[in-house]
C-alpha positions in Angstrom: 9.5 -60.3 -24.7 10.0 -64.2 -24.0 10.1 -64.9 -27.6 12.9 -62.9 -27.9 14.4 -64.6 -24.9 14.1 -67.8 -26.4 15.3 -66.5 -29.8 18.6 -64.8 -28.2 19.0 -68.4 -25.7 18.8 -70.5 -29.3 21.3 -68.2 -30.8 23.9 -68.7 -28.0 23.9 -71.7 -26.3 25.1 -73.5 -29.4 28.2 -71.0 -30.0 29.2 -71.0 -25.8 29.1 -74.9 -26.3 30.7 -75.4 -29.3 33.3 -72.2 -28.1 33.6 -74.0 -24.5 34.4 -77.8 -26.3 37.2 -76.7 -28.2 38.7 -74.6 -25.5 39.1 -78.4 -23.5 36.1 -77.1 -21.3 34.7 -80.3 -20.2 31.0 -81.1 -20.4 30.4 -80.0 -17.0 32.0 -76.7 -17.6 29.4 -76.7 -20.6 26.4 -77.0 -18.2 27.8 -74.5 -16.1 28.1 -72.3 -19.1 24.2 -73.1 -20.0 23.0 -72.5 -16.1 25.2 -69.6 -15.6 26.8 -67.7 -18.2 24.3 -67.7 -20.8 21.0 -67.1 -18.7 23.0 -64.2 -17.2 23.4 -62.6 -20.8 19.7 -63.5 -21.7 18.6 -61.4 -18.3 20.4 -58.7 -18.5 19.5 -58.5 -22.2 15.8 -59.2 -22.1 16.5 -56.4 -19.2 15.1 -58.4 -16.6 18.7 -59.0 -14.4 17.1 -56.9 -11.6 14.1 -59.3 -10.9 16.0 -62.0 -9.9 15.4 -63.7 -6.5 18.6 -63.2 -4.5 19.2 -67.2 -3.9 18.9 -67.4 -8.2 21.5 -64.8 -8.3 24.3 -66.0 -6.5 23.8 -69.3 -7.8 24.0 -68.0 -11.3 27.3 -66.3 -9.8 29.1 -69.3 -8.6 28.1 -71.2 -11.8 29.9 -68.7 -13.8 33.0 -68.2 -11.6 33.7 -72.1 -11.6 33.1 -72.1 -15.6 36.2 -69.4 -15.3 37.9 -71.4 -12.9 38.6 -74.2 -15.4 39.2 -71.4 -18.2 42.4 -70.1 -16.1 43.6 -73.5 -15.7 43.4 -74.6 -19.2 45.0 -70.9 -19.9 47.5 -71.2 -17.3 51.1 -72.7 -17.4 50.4 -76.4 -17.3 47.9 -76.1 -19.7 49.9 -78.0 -22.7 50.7 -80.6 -20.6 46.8 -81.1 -19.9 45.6 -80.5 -23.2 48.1 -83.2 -24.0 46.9 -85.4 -21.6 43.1 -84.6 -22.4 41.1 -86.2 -25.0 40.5 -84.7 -28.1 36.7 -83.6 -27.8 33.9 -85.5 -30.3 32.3 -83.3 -33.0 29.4 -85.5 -32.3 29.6 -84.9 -28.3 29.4 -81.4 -29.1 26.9 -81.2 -31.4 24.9 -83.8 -28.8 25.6 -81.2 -26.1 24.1 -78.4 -28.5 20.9 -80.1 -28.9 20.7 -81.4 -25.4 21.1 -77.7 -24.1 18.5 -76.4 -26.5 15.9 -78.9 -25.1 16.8 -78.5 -21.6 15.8 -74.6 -22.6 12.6 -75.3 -24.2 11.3 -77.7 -21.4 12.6 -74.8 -19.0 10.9 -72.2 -20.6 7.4 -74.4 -22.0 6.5 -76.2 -18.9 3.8 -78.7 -18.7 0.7 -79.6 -16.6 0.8 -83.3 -17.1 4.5 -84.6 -17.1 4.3 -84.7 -21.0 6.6 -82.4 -22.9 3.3 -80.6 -25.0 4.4 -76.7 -24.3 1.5 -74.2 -23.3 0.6 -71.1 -24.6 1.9 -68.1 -23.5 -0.6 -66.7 -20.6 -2.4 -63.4 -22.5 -2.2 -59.8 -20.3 -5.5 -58.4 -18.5 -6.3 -55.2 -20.3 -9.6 -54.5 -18.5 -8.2 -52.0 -16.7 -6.7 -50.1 -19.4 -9.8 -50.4 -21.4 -11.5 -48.6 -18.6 -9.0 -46.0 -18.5 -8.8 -45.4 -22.1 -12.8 -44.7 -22.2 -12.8 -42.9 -18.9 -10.0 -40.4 -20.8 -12.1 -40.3 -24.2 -15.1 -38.5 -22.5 -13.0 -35.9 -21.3 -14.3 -32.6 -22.5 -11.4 -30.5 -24.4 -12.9 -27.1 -23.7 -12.9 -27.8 -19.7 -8.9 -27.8 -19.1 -6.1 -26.1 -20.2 -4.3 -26.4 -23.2 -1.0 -28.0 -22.3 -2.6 -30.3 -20.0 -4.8 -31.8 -22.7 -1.9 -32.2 -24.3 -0.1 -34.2 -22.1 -3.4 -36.4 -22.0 -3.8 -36.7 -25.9 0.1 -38.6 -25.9 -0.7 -40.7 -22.8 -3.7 -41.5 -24.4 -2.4 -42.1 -27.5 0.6 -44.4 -26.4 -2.3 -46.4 -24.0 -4.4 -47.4 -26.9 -0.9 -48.6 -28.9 -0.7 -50.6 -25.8 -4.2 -52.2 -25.9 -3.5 -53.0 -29.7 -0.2 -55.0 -29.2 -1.5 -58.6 -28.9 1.9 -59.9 -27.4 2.2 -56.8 -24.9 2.7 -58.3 -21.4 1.4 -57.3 -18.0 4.0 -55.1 -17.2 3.1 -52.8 -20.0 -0.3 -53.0 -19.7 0.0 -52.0 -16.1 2.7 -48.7 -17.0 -0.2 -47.9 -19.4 -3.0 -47.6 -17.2 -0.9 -45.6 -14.6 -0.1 -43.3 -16.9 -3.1 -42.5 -18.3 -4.6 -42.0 -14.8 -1.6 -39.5 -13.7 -2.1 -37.5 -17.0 -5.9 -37.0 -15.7 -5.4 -36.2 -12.8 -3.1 -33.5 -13.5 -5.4 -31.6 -16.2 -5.9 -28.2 -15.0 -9.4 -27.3 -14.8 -10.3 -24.1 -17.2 -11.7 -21.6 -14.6 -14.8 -19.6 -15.1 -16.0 -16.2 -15.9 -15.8 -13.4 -12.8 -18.7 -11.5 -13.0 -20.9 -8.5 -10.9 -18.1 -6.5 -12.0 -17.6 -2.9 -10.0 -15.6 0.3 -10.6 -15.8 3.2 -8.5 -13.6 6.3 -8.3 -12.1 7.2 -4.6 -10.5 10.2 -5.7 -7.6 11.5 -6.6 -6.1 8.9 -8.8 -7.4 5.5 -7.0 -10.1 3.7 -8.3 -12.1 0.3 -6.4 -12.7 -2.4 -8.8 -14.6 -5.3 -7.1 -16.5 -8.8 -8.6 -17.9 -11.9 -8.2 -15.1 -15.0 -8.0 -15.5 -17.2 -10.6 -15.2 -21.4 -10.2 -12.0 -23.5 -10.3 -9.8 -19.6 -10.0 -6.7 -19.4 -7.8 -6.4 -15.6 -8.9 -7.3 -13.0 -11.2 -5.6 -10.9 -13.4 -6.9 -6.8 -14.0 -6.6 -5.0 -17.3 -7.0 -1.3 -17.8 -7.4 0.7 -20.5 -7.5 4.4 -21.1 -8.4 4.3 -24.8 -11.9 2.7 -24.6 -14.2 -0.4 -23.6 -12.4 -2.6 -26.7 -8.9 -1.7 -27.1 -5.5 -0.2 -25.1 -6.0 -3.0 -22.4 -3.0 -3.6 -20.2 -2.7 -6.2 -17.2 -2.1 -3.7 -14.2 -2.0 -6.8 -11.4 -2.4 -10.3 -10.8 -4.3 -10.7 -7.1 -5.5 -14.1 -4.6 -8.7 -12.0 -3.9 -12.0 -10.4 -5.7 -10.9 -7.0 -5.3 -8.4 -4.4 -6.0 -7.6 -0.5 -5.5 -5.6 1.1 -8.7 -3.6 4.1 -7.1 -2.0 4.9 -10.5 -5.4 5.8 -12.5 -5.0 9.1 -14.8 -6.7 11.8 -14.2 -9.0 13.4 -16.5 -9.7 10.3 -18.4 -12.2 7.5 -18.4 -10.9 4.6 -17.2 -11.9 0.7 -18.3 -11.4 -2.1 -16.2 -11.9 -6.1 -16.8 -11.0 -9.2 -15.0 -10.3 -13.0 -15.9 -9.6 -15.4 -13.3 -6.9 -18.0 -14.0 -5.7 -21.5 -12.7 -2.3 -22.5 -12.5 -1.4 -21.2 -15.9 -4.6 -21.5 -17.5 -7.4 -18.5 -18.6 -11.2 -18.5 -18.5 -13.1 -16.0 -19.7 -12.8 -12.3 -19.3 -15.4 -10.4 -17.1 -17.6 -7.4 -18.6 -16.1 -4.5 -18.9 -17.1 -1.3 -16.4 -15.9 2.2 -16.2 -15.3 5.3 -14.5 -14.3 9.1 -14.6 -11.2 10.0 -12.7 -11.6 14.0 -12.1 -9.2 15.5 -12.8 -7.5 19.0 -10.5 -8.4 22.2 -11.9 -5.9 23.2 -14.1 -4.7 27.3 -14.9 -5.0 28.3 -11.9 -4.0 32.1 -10.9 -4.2 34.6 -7.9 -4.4 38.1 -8.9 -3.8 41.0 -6.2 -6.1 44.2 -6.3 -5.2 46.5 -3.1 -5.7 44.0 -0.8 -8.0 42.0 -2.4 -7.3 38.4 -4.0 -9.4 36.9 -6.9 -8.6 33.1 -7.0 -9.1 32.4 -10.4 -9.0 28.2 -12.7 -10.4 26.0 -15.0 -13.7 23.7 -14.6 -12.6 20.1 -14.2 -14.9 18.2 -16.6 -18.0 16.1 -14.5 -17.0 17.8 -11.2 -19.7 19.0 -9.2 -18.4 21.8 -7.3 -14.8 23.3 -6.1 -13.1 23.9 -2.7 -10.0 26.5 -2.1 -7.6 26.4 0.4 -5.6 29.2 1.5 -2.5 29.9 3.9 -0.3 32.1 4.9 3.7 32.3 6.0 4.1 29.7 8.7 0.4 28.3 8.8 -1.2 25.7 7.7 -3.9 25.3 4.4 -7.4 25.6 5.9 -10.3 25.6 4.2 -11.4 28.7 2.9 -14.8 28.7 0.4 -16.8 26.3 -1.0 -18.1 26.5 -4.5 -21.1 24.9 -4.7 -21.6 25.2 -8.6 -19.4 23.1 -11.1 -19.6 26.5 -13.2 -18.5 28.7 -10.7 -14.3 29.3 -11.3 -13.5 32.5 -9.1 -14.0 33.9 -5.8 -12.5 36.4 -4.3 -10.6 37.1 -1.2 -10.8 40.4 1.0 -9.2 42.8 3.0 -6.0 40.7 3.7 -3.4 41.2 5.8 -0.3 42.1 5.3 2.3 38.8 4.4 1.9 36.3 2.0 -1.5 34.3 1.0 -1.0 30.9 -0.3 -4.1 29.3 -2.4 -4.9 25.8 -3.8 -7.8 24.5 -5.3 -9.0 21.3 -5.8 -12.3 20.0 -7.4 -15.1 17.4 -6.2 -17.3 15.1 -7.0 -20.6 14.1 -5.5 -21.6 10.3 -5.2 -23.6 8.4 -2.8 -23.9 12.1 -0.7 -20.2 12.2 -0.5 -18.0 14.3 -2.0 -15.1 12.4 -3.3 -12.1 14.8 -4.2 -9.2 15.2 -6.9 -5.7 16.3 -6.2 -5.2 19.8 -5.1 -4.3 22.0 -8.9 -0.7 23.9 -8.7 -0.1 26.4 -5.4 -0.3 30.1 -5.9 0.1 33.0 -4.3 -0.2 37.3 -3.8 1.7 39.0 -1.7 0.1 42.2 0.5 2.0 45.1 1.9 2.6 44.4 5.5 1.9 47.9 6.4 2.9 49.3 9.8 4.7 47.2 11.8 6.8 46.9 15.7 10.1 46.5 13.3 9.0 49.5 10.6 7.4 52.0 12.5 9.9 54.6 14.6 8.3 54.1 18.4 10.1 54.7 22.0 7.6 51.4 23.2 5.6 49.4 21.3 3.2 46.5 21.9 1.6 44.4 18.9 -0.4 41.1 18.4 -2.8 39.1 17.1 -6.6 39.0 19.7 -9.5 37.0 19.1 -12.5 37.6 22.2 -15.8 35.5 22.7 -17.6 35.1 26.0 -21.1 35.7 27.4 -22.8 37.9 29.5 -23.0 41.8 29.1 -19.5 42.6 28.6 -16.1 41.4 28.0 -12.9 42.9 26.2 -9.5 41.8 25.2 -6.3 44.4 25.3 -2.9 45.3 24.8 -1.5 47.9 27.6 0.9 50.7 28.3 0.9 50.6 31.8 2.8 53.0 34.7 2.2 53.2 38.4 0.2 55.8 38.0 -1.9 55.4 34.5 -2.0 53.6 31.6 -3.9 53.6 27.8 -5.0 50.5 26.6 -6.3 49.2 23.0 -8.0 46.4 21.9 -11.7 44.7 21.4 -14.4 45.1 23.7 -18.5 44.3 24.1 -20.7 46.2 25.6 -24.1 45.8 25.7 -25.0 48.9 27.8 -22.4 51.2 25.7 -23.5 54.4 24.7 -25.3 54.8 21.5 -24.7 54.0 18.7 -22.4 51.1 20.3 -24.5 49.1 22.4 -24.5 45.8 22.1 -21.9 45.7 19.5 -18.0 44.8 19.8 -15.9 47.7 18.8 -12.1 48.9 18.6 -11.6 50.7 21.8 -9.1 53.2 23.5 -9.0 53.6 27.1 -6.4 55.9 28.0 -6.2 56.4 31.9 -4.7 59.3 33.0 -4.5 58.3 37.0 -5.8 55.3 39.0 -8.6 57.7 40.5 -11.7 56.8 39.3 -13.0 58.9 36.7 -10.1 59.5 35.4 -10.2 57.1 32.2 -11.1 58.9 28.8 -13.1 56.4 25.9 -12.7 56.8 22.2 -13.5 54.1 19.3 -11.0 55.4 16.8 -12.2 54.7 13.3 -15.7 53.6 14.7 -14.6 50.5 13.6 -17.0 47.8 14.3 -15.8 43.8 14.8 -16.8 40.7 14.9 -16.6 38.3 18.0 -14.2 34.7 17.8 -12.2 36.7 14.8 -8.8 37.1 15.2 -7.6 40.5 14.3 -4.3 42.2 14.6 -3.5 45.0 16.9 -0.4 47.5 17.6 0.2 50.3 19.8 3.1 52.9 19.7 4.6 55.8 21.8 7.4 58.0 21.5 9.4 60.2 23.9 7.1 62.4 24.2 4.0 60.1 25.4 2.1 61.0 22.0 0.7 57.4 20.8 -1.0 55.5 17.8 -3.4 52.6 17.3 -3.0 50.0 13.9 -6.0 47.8 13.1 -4.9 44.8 11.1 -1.5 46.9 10.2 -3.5 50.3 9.7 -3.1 53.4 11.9 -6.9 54.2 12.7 -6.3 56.5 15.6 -4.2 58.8 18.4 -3.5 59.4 21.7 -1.6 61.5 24.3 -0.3 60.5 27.7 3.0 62.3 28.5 3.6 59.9 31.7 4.2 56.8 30.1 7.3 58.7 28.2 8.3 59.9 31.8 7.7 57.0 34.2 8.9 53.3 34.5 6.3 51.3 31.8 5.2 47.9 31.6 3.8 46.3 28.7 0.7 43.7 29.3 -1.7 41.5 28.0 -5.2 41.8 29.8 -8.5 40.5 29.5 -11.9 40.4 31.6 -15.7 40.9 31.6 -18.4 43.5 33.1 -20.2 42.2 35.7 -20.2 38.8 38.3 -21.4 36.2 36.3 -19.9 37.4 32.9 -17.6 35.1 31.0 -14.2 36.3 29.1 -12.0 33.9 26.5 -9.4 35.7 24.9 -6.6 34.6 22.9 -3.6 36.6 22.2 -0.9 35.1 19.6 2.4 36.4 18.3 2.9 38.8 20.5 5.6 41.3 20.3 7.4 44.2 22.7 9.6 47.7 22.1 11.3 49.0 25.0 13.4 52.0 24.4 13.1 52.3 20.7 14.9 48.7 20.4 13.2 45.5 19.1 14.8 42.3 19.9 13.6 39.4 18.3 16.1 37.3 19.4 14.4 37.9 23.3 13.0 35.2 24.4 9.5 35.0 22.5 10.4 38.7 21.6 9.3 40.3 24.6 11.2 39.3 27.5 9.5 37.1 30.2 6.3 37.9 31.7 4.6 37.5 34.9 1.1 37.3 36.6 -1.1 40.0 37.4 -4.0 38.4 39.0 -7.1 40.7 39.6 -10.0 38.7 39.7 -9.7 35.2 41.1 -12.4 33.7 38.6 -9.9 34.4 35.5 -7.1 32.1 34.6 -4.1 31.9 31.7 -2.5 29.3 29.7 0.0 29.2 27.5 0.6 27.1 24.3 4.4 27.6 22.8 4.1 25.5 20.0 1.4 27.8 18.9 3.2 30.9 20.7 -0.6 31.9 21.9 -1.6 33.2 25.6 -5.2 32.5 26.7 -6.9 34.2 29.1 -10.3 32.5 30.5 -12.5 32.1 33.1 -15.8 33.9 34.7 -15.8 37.2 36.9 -16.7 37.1 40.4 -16.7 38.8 43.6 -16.5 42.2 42.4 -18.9 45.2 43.7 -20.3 47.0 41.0 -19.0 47.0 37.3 -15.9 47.2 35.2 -15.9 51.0 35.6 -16.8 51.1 39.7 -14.3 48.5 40.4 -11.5 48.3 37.7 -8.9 47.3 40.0 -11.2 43.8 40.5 -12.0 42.5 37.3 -8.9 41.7 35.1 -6.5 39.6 34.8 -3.1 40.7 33.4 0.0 39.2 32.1 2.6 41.6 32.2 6.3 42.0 29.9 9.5 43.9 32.3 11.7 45.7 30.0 14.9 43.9 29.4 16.6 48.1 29.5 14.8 48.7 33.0 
């Protein structure tokens, strides 16, 4: 660099001189040129104008602008006059002046240590550092960092070493060298390693865990999964900050593959092992066939399930469970003596891992449709009482009913246990008929139409029916199993009730009675509130209680009997509790 500034100096002092002379500058405009004009040039073209020392600069600035100051006034209007008057400038002086500027240069630019004018040599950069640098780069390992990054080492590297090789390079490059060399290493991106203790484990349905190991130098991993096999069809599926992930879009009925490699700001290590799983699949052709008022549920296995559960509803429930199928072979099961409406079934198949049963999605929803049979709005009737009853309690005895009830008798019919009944019914639960034909005691009649026996905390449904002329039927479950006359509920003032209660002090009752439903006069409403009109108390026992749940439209009737003398048959007026429905017509 300051050979060429000694060069370009050598080059143009002699033409701003000899330029300057014959324009009638003066020798002192000369110098001024030398100090000002020319080292001005020689800065800004060695690029070095910036590193000037403020006080240098503006003295370099007046320099010039009096070196222009005697340019305007040789250019201006009296200048004839004065180049008249002037001398006529020497070659010689000029040349003198060209030679005596080119010295005053070299002693400027040589300096000496002894007052003599011997020039020193130019003062050699201190490449140490770079040397240190260059070797510290050259045992960088190439497989440890990403590819562009080694990339942008290789050309700092490269253009360091071009540095160190220049024997005139100054300290200025020497020192742009080293620093970039250093930034280029520091900026490699580490290569980061391999995740490993890979784990895949199906949660059912279609979501599958995949956890591992981190792996060094990761900021994140990317997952791949295929469906085709443990080599080929792989897909990235996500990109996550953590060692796990949960896939919710797995296909069923396929074996899916899963690997991981972790990643570092744009660079890849090593992909993980790959692990598996089955995702079960629903069962699939699944049908629901109706024989009388049976239902055979009916599909096909779901390959490695263990076993199968179906669900079943009906109108305006919801799915419960309704079998278990233990076997992975086992593919039908039947369903029997339904009631009348619509049965809804699903199916869905299961897996067994760790003791837990991990499920699939539920196959397609179908359906069989039985016969409602005899109902309050098909069956002709003068007054009519139906709904559903389910009875537990403890003790010997306890029954849940619906009534017909006058002032002076009534017929009920519903559930009831008895464990002192008369052979063959003790101790069982059967469908009963009391029909009452005054309040005096002794006057009740009992009959078990249909000998039907029932099972305790089952819900079953019940109906009763008169017409005008107090000749009456039962339905079981929508099923006429039985008869009855009593001509005074056609001819007195009725009321239709709910009732529940238990045998003895001491005996428990918990009845529930749901979706009940009234007839007066040979008229069903069911826009009536609840479709039986209102309903009031009809407290006989003060152990037994109601509530009532109208999101679930159910009545339950609970509590334990006491202070009664005798039984339910002594002291029937004592040992119920009643809720009773007034005819909207009376």
């Amino acid at each position: 660099m300051k050979k060429r500034s000694k060069l370009l100096r050598r080059l143009l002092v002699p033409v701003m001189a000899v330029t300057l002379a014959l324009s009638g500058v003066p020798a002192q405009g000369v110098q001024m040129a030398e100090a000002a004009e020319i080292d001005e040039v020689m800065d800004t073209a060695s690029g070095r104008a910036d590193r000037l020392e403020p006080e240098e600069e503006a003295g370099r600035a007046k320099a010039a602008e009096q070196v222009f100051e005697n340019v305007e006034e040789v250019d201006g209007e009296d200048a004839p006059e004065r180049m008249e008057s002037a001398e006529e400038p020497d070659a010689e002086d000029a040349l003198q002046g060209i030679e005596r500027a080119e010295k005053a240069d070299t002693t400027d630019t040589a300096g000496t240590t002894d007052g003599t004018d011997e020039e020193d040599e130019p003062k050699q950069a201190d490449k140490a550092a770079l040397a240190a640098a260059i070797q510290k780069a050259e045992g960088i390992q190439k497989a440890d960092y990403s590819a562009e990054s080694w990339e942008n080492l290789q050309e700092a590297l490269a253009a360091a070493k071009e540095t160190y090789s220049e024997t005139d390079a100054d300290q200025y490059d020497v020192d742009d060298a080293v620093e970039n060399l250093e930034a280029a290493m520091e900026e490699l991106v580490k290569v980061p390693g391999k995740p490993g203790s890979v784990k895949v484990i199906w949660k059912g349905k279609k979501k599958v865990s995949v956890t591992w190991k981190g792996a060094s130098d990761a900021t994140g991993y990317q997952v791949y999964r295929s469906f085709k096999s443990k080599s080929s069809g792989f897909k990235q599926i996500a990109e996550v900050g953590t060692t796990s992930y949960t896939d919710l879009a797995a296909t069923p009925g396929k074996t899916a593959y899963y690997k991981i490699v972790a990643v570092n700001d744009g660079a890849q290590g090593a992909f993980s092992s790959v692990k598996s799983t089955y995702v079960v699949k629903a069962p699939t052709k699944v049908k629901a066939k109706l024989s009388k008022k049976t239902a055979t549920v009916s599909f096909k296995a779901s390959t490695k399930a263990s076993g199968y559960e179906i669900w079943s509803k009906t109108d305006k429930k919801s799915y419960k469970k309704a079998a278990t199928l233990t076997s992975k072979k086992s593919v039908k099961k039947q369903f029997k003596n339904l009631k009348g409406g619509t049965h809804y079934y699903k199916v869905r198949a299961y897996k067994k891992s760790g003791g837990k049963k991990i499920y699939s999605d539920f196959g397609k929803e179908v359906k069989v449709v039985v016969a409602l049979g005899s109902t309050i709005e098909n069956t002709n009737s003068k007054l009519a009482i139906e709904g559903d009853i389910k009875l537990s309690g403890t003790g010997t005895g306890y029954h849940a009913k619906l009534v017909m009830q006058t002032p002076h008798s009534a017929v009920s019919f519903g559930i009831q246990y008895d464990q002192h009944a008369v052979a063959p019914y003790t101790g069982k639960a059967m469908a009963l008929i009391e029909n009452v034909s005054s309040n005096n005691v002794g006057e009740q009649t009992y009959s078990r139409p249909g000998n039907k026996s029932l099972k305790l905390n089952k819900t079953y449904h019940y109906m009763i029916t008169v017409d005008e002329q107090g000749n009456g039927n039962v339905y079981l479950d929508y099923e006429k199993i039985g008869s009855f006359s009593q001509p005074n509920l056609a001819n007195e003032l009725c009321y239709l009730r709910i009732e529940a209660c238990a045998r003895l002090n001491g005996d428990s009752v918990k009845a529930t009675f749901s979706n009940v439903k009234c007839k007066w006069n040979g008229v069903y409403n069911p826009s009536a509130p609840l479709g039986r009109g209102q309903w009031s108390e009809w407290k006989q026992n003060p152990g037994l209680n109601y509530k009532y749940d109208q999101k679930k439209d159910s009545f339950q009737i609970y509590g334990t009997v006491q202070g009664i003398n005798g039984d339910w048959d002594s002291d029937y007026e004592s040992v119920s509790y009643c809720l009773q429905f007034q005819s909207p017509y009376y």
